[in-house]
C-alpha positions as semicolon CSV with decimal commas, in nm:
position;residue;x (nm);y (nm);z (nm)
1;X;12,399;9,925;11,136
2;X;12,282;9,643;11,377
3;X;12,012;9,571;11,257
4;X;12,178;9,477;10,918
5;X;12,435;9,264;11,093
6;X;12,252;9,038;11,338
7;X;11,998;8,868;11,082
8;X;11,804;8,570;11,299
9;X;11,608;8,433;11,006
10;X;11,747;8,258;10,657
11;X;11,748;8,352;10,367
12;X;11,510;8,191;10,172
13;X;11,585;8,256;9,808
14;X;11,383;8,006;9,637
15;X;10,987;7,964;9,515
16;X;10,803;7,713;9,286
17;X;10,638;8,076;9,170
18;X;10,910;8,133;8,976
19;X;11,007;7,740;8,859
20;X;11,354;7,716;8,713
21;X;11,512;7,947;8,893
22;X;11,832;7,815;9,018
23;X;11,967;8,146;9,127
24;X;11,886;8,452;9,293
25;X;12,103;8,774;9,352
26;X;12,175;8,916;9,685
27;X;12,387;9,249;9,749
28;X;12,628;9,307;9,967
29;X;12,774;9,644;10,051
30;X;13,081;9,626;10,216
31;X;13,281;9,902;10,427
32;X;13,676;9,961;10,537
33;X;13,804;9,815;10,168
34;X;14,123;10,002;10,104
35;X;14,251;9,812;9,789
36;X;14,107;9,616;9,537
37;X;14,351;9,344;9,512
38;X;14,417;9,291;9,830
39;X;14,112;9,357;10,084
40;X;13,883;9,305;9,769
41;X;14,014;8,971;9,667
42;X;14,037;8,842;10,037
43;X;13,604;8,974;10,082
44;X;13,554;8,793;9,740
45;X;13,729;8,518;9,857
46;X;13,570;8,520;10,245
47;X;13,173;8,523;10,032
48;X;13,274;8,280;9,784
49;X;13,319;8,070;10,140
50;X;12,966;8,079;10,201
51;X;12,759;7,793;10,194
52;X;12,493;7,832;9,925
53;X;12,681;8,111;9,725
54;X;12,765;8,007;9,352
55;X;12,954;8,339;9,239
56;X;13,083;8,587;9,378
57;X;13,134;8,906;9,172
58;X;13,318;9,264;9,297
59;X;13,066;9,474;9,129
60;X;13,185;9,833;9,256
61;X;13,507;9,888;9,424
62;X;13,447;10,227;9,526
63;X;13,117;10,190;9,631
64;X;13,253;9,819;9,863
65;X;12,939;9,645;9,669
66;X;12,928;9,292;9,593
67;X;12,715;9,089;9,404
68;X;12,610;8,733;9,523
69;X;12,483;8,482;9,317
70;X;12,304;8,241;9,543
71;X;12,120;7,858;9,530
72;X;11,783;7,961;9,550
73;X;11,726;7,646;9,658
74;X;11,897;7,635;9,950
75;X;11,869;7,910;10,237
76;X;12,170;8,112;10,297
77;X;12,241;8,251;10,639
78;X;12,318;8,682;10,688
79;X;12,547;8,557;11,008
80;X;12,777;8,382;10,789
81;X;12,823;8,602;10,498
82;X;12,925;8,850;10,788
83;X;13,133;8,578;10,968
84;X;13,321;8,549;10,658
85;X;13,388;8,901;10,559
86;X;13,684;8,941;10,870
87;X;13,722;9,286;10,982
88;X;13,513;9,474;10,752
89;X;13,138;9,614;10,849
90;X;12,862;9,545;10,615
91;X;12,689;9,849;10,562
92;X;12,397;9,729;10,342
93;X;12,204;9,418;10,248
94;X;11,956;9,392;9,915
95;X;11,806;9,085;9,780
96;X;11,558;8,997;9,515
97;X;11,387;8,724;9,675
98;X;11,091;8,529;9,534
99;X;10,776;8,378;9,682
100;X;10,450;8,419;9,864
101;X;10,257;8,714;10,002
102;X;10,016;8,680;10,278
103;X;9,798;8,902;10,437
104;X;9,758;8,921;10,836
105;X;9,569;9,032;11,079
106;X;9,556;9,463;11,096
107;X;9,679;9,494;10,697
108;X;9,985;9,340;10,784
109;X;10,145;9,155;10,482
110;X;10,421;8,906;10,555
111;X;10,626;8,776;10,254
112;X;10,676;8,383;10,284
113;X;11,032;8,263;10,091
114;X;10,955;7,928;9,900
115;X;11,231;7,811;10,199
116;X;10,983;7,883;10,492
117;X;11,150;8,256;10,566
118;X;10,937;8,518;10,674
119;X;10,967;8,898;10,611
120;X;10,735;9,150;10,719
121;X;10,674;9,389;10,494
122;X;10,439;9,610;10,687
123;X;10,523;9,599;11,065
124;X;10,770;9,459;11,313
125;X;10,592;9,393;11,631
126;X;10,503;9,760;11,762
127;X;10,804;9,949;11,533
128;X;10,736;10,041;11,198
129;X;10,956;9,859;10,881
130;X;11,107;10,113;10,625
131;X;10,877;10,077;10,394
132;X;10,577;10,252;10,513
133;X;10,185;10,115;10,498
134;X;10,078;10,372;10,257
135;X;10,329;10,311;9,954
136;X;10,241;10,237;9,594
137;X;10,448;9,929;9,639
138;X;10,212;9,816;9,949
139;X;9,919;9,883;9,788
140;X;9,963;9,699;9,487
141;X;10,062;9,396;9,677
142;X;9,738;9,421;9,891
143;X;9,536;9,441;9,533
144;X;9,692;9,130;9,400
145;X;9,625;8,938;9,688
146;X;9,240;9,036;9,708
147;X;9,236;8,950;9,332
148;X;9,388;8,599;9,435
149;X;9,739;8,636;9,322
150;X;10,016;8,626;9,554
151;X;10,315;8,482;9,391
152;X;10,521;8,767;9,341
153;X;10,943;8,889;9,316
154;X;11,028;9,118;9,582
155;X;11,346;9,354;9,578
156;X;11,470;9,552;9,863
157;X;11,683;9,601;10,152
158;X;11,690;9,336;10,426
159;X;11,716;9,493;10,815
160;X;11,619;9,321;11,156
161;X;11,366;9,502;11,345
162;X;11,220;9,447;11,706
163;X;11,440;9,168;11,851
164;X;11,542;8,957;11,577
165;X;11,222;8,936;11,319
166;X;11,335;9,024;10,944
167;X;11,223;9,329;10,704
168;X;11,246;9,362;10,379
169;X;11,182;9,724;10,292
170;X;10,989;9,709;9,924
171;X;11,131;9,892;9,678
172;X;11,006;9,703;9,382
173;X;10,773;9,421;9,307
174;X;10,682;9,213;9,034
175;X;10,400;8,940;8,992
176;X;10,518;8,600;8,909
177;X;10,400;8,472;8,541
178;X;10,096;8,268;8,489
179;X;10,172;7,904;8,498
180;X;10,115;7,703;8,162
């Protein structure tokens, strides 16, 4: 699970797509919990430490999942939710992050955080991201953006691929809401 632990990049959790949002969620699965009140409170307690993090809620016990509730407007670093979280592994990072998607050169879509994060969405360098050219998911993205609309609400997991650059692998996406 290195790649989930080592994050380079911020967070960005913020986008004038989606105006009004103070919040955004993040999930945190967490392994090595034996008791709720005790290793459960002190995690709680350790994320709740986090700059940027507004709540911090024990979601599932059993399953060591948290839920963060985060400033979207300002950028919360990976390293220090794990530098927080003492001697237990995180085994699993999801966000719901929203903001800009751009398309590169070679069909490569990069999703821009209203923070100045970057995720790619469709390669890593030379290694491929989880989520693989030819999904659904992918392929709606690329027809929004050749129809002009880009602002959009990504969810997914967050891993570090090929020497520190991000990846969010897509596993849902929804178009931000005409402005008035």
């Amino acid at each position: 699970m290195r790649h989930l632990l080592a994050f380079a990049a911020v967070l960005g959790l913020s986008s004038a797509a989606f105006a009004g949002e103070e919040t955004s969620s993040v999930q945190v699965t967490i392994k090595g919990m034996s008791c709720p009140d005790g290793c459960g409170a002190a995690v709680t307690k350790g994320l709740q430490s986090v700059d940027g993090v507004k709540e911090v809620k024990l979601t599932d016990f059993e399953k060591g999942l948290f839920t963060l509730s985060v400033d979207a407007a300002k950028p919360v670093k990976p390293s220090a939710i794990k530098a927080k979280i003492g001697k237990f592994e995180i085994t699993k990072v999801e966000a719901t992050l929203s903001g800009t998607v751009v398309a590169g050169e070679k069909d490569a879509l990069t999703f821009v955080a209203a923070s100045g994060a970057k995720y790619s969405l469709t390669s890593c360098g030379d290694c491929p991201v989880e989520a693989a050219k030819g999904d659904e998911r992918l392929g709606q993205l690329r027809a929004w953006i050749k129809d002009g609309k880009n602002a959009v609400r990504i969810s997914g997991a967050l891993g570090e691929c090929c020497e520190g650059a991000l990846s969010l692998a897509v596993a849902k996406v929804e178009l931000a809401a005409p402005k008035n």
